[in-house]
PAZANU-472874 format. One record per residue (C-alpha): y, z, x. Coordinates in steps of 0.001 Angstrom, whole numbers, padded with zeros to 6 digits, always signed. Layout:
N
YZX;...
END
This chain:
499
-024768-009827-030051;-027207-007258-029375;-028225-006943-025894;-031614-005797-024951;-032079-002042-024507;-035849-001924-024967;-038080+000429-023428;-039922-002191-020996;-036594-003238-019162;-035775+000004-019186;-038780+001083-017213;-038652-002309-015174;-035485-001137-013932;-036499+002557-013109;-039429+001322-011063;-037125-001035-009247;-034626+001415-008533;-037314+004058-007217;-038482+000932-004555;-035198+000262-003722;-034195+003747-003042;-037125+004595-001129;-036818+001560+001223;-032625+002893+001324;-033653+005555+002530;-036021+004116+005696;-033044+002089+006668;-030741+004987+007020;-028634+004543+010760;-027948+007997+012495;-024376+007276+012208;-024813+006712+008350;-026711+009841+007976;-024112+011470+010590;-021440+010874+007636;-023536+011173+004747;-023854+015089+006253;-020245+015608+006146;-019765+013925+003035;-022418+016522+001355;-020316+019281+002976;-016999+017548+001251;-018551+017538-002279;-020085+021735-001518;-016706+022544-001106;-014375+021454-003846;-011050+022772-002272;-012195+020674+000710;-011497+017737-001558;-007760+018714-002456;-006829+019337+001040;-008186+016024+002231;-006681+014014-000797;-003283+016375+000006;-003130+015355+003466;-004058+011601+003384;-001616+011200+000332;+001251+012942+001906;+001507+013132+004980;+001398+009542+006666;+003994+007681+004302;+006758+008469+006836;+006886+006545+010152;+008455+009285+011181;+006075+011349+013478;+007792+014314+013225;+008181+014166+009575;+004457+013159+009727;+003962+016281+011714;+005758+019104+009787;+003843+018052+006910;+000259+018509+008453;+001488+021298+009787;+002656+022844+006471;-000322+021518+004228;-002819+023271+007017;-000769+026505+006834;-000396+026645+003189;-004365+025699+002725;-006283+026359+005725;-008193+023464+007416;-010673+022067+005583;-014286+023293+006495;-016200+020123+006124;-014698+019182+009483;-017338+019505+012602;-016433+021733+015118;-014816+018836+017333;-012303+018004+014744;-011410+021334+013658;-010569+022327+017483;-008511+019752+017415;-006335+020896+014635;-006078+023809+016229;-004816+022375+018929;-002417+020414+017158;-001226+023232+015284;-000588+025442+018669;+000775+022916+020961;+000555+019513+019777;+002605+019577+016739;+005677+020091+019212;+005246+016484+021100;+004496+014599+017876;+005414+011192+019278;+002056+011542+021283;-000437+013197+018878;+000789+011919+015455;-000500+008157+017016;-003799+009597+018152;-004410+011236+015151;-003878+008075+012881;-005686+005872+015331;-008624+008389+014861;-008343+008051+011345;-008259+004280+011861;-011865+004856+013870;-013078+007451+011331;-012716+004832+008540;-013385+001369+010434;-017054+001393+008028;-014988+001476+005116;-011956-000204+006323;-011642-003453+008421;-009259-003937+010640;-006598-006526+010208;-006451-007742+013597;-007800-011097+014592;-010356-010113+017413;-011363-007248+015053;-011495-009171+012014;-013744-012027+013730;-016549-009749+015240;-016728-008492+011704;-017298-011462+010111;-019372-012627+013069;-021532-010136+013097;-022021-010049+008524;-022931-013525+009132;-025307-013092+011613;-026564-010459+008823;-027170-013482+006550;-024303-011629+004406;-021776-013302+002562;-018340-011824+003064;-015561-011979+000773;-012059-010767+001890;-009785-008369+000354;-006257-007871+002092;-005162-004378+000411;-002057-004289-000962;+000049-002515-003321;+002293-004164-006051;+004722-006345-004761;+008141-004963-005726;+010518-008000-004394;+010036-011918-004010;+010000-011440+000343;+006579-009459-000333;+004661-011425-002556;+005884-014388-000441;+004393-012461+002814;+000816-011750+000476;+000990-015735-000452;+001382-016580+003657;-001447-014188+004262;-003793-015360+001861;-002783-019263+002883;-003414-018387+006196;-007337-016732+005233;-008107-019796+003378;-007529-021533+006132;-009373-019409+008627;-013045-021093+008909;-014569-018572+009718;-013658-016967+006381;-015218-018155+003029;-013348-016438-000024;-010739-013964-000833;-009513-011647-003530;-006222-011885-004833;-004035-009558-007445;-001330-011145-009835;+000256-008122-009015;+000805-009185-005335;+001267-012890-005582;+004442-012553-008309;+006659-009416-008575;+007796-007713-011124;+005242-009012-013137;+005953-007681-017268;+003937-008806-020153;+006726-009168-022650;+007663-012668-022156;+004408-013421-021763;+003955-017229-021804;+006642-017237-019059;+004988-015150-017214;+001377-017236-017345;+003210-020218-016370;+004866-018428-013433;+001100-016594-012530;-000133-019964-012862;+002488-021752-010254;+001477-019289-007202;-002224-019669-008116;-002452-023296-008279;-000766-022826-004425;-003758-020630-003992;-006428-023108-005501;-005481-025887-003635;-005319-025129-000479;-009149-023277-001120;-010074-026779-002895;-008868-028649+000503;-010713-026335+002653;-014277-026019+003407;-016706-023469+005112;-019852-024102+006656;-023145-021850+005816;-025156-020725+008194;-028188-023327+007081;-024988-025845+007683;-024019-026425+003599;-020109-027053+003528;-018797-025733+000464;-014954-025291-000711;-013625-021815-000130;-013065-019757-003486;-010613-017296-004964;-011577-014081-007170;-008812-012618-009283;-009447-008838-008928;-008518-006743-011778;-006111-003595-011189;-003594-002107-013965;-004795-002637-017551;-001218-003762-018527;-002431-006954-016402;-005805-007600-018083;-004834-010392-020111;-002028-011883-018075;-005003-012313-015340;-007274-014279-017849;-004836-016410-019198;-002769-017128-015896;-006869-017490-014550;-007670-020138-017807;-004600-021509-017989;-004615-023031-014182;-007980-024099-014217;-006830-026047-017154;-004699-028366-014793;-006980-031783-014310;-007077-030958-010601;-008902-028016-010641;-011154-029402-013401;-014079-029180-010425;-013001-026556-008806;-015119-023066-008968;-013226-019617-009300;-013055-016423-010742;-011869-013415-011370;-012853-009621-012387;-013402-007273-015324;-013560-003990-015449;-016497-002246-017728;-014055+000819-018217;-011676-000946-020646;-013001-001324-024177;-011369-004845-024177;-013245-006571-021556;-016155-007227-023727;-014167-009582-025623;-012192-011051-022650;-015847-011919-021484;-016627-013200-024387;-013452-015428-025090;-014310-016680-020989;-017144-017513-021646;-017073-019518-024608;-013623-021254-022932;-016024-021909-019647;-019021-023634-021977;-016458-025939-023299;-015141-026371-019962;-018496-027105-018383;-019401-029499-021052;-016542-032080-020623;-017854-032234-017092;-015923-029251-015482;-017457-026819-013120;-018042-023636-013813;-016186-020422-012890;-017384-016531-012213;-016699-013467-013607;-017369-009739-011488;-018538-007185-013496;-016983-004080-012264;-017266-000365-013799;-013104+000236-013039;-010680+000713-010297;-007631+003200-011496;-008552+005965-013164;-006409+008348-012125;-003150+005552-012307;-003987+005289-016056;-004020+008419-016868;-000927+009153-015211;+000884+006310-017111;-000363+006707-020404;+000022+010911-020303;+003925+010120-018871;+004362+007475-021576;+002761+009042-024487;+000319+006020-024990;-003338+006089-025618;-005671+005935-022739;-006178+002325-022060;-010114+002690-020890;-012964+004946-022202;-012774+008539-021549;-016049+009235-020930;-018931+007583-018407;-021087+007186-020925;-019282+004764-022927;-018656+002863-019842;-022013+002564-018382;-022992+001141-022004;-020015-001292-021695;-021111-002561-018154;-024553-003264-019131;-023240-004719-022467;-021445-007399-020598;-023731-007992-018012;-026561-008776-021006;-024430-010971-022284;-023366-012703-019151;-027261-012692-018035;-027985-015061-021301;-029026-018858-020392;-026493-020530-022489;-023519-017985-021225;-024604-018161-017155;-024414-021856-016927;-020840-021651-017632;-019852-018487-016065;-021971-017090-012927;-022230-013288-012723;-021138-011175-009872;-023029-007746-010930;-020916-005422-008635;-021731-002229-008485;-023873+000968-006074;-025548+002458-008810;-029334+001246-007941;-030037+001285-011829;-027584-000570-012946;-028280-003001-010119;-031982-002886-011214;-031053-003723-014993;-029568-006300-014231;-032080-007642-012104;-034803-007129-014343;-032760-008836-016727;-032286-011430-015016;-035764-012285-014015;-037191-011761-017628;-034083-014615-018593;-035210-016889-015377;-031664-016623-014401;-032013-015182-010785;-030255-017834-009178;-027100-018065-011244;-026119-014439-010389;-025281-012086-007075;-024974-008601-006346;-021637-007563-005296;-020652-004264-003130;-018349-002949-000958;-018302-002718+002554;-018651+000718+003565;-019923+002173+000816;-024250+003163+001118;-024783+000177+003423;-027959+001532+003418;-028842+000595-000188;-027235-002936+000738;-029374-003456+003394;-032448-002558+001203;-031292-004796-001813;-030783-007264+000317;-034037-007524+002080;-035681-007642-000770;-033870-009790-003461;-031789-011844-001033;-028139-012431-000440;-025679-009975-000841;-021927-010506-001277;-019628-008106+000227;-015974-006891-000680;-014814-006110+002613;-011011-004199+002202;-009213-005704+005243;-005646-003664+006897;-003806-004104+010077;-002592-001485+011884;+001017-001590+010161;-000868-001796+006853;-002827+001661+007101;-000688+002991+004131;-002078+001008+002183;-005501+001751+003684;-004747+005304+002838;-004315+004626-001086;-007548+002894-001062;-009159+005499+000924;-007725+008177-001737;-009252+006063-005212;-012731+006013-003569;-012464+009615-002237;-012082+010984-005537;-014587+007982-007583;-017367+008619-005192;-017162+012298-005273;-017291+012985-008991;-020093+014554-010635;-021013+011596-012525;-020860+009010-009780;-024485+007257-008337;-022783+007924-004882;-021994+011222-004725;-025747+011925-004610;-026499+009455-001568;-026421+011955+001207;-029662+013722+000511;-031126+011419-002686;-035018+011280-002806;-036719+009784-005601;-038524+013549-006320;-035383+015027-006500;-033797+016604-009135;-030910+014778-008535;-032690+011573-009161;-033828+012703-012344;-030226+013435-013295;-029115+010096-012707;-032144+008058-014183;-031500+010434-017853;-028290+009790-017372;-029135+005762-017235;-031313+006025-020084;-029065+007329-022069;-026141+004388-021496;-029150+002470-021855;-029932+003270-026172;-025883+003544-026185;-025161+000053-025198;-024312-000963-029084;-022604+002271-029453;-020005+001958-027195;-017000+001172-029032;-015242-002730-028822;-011662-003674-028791;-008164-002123-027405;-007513+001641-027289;-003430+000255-027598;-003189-000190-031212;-000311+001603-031830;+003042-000061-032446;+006009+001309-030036;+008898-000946-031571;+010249+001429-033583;+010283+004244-030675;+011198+002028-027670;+013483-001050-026669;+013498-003608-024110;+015365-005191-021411;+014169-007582-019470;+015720-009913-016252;+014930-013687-015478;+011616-013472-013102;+012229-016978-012818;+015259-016452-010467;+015099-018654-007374;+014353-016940-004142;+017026-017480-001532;+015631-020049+000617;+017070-018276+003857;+014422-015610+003234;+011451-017378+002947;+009520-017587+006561;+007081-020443+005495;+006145-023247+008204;+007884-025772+005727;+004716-025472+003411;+006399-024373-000341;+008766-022644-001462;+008831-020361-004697;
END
């Protein structure tokens, strides 16, 4: 399969993007523009960027204030306080650091609640009143919202039980219409060694999942009632394939043989071009014995920094591309191939991304295969509403990731916070140039070589898993019954299941 790389779409696309940036850019809020001024400070400063990641990663794991405290206090000592602050905020670590670190059971609250209000664009809040104006006010938007409760693996049965009752209790909510879910927080201690074991016990928890979304309905704003859906997000490579088969294998079931789901890939692992592929051919099938069909997000990647980390500790290969080149190429590989008639009947596109080229490929793509309606733009809340708001006056509806935490879930908030502080700031990144990006700059023309260039790579980018080595003669095994049953005395359900 050769995807199209040829000079018109290519120029399609660039002329789209310029439109679209331009009309970005006359939408700008003053509060937008407020951070997009600080955030251009941030990336002038690079030791800015290792303070901030320092303190947000450190210091507010404890719920100890004073722990919390001695921490900032020693991080600001040993580094000085970071100058991308405005003047406001860094008097007020000077005044924490002269009087207020000694009561921190009053200003360690304030200064999390502040950083609670400083992120509430990127970050919804959990709480029901807060959580309803939200999607209140998207709808009234004409946006389509789809909710993410952030979460970190699941390390016992009592938390992936809790993540189940949450996401239960969202699909229930009419006022909400889909959700993401991770494997990795609906089953712990997930390992793919036993692996068909561990698709049938994936597959128990998401058919819970699936049917309560297939009993459910939510009303559009023009009044269509439609079931509520579930998206499988994509986080650690290790559960790539463990998310496609548990995602295939329950859809299987007769009972979900009409009901429409997906889940996401990510662009930056050289295997996801075949997982599409093997999807997609398993969807067409699907669809014609009279099955509905599902949707796959195209995403560029998620965890960097996590895969690194495990396969430099491990000795293992790097499981995605190490270069953005290779997965730029990738992404637009798999959305050409998703884009084709005879693929998107079977499995509808969600072409996620903030990178106005890419979005404008696609698009362009899309209209030259008369496939505009079979396909959305995806993006997260938060992140260059501005460019949402221009994309979506102009093409239409817009779905949103919106990364939901209550106030006792802000550590998890902060992890979030921390991957999209260092994506969106690195050299290579569409976003990092949003502050100040005109389509005269010399930024711009930066970013539209560097498009061009994934563009003629797109055949070039290599196929198939980095993990080819064999580890059985260097490692061994062990491995306990996740099938163990839960002690019923710790389940807190309302008498719905039990695992």
């Amino acid at each position: 399969m050769h995807p199209p790389s040829d000079e018109r779409i290519v120029e399609e696309a660039v002329s789209q993007a310029k439109n679209w940036q331009d009309r970005a850019n006359a939408l700008l809020q003053p509060e937008e523009k407020r951070r997009y001024r600080q955030l251009a400070r941030l990336v002038a400063n690079a030791d800015d960027k290792v303070i901030l990641t320092a303190l947000m990663d450190q210091c507010f794991r404890s719920r100890d204030a004073r722990r919390v405290s001695d921490q900032m206090c020693h991080l600001l000592s040993a580094h000085g306080i970071p100058r991308f602050f405005s003047l406001t905020e860094k008097a007020l670590i000077h005044l924490f650091l002269r009087v207020g670190r000694f009561v921190p059971g009053r200003t360690v609250p304030r200064i999390v609640a502040k950083m609670r209000a400083d992120s509430r664009h990127a970050i919804i809040s959990g709480e029901p009143a807060a959580l309803e104006a939200y999607l209140q006010q998207r709808r009234a938007e004409g946006l389509r919202v789809n909710v993410n409760h952030l979460g970190e693996e699941v390390l016992g049965e009592q938390e992936a039980i809790a993540h189940m009752n949450t996401y239960l209790a969202d699909l229930r909510d009419p006022r909400i219409e889909s959700i993401a879910v991770k494997i990795s927080t609906v089953c712990a201690q997930i390992h793919p060694l036993p692996f068909a074991q561990m698709v049938e016990r994936i597959s128990e928890r998401l058919s819970i999942l699936y049917r309560e979304a297939a009993a459910q309905t939510y009303t559009r704003p023009d009044g269509a009632r439609i079931p509520k859906s579930v998206t499988l997000d994509m986080e650690a490579y290790r559960d790539l394939a463990l998310t496609a088969s548990a995602f295939m294998h329950t859809l299987d079931r007769p009972e979900f043989k009409n009901f429409f789901a997906g889940m996401a890939l990510q662009a930056y692992l050289p295997d996801s071009f075949g997982m599409l592929q093997e999807i997609t051919a398993w969807a067409r099938r699907r669809v014609d014995a009279g099955g509905s069909p599902v949707k796959v997000r195209v995403v560029k990647g998620a965890n960097m920094e996590m895969e690194l980390l495990e396969s430099s500790l491990n000795g293992w290969p790097l499981a995605p591309y190490d270069n953005k080149l290779d997965v730029d190429a990738n992404w637009k590989r798999m959305v050409a191939f998703g884009l084709e008639p005879d693929h998107i009947r079977a499995v509808r596109l969600g072409v996620a991304s903030h990178n106005l080229f890419e979005l404008a490929y696609a698009y362009c793509l899309a209209k030259r295969n008369r496939v505009t309606d079979y396909f959305t733009f995806e993006m997260l809340e938060g992140m260059a509403n501005h460019i949402r708001r221009a994309i979506s006056e102009m093409t239409g509806e817009v779905l949103l990731y919106a990364p939901v935490a209550a106030r006792q879930e802000f550590i998890n908030a902060i992890a979030y916070l921390v991957r999209r502080l260092d994506e969106n700031t690195g050299e290579e990144n569409f976003l990092r140039y949003t502050p100040h990006l005109t389509t005269d700059s010399p930024e711009w023309r930066f970013l539209e070589g560097q498009f061009q260039e994934s563009c003629a790579h797109i055949n070039q980018a290599p196929v198939g898993s980095n993990r080819i080595q064999d580890r059985m003669d260097i490692l061994s095994y062990t491995y306990s019954d996740p099938m163990k049953e839960v002690d019923p005395s710790l389940v807190k359900i309302e008498g719905q299941w039990k695992p």
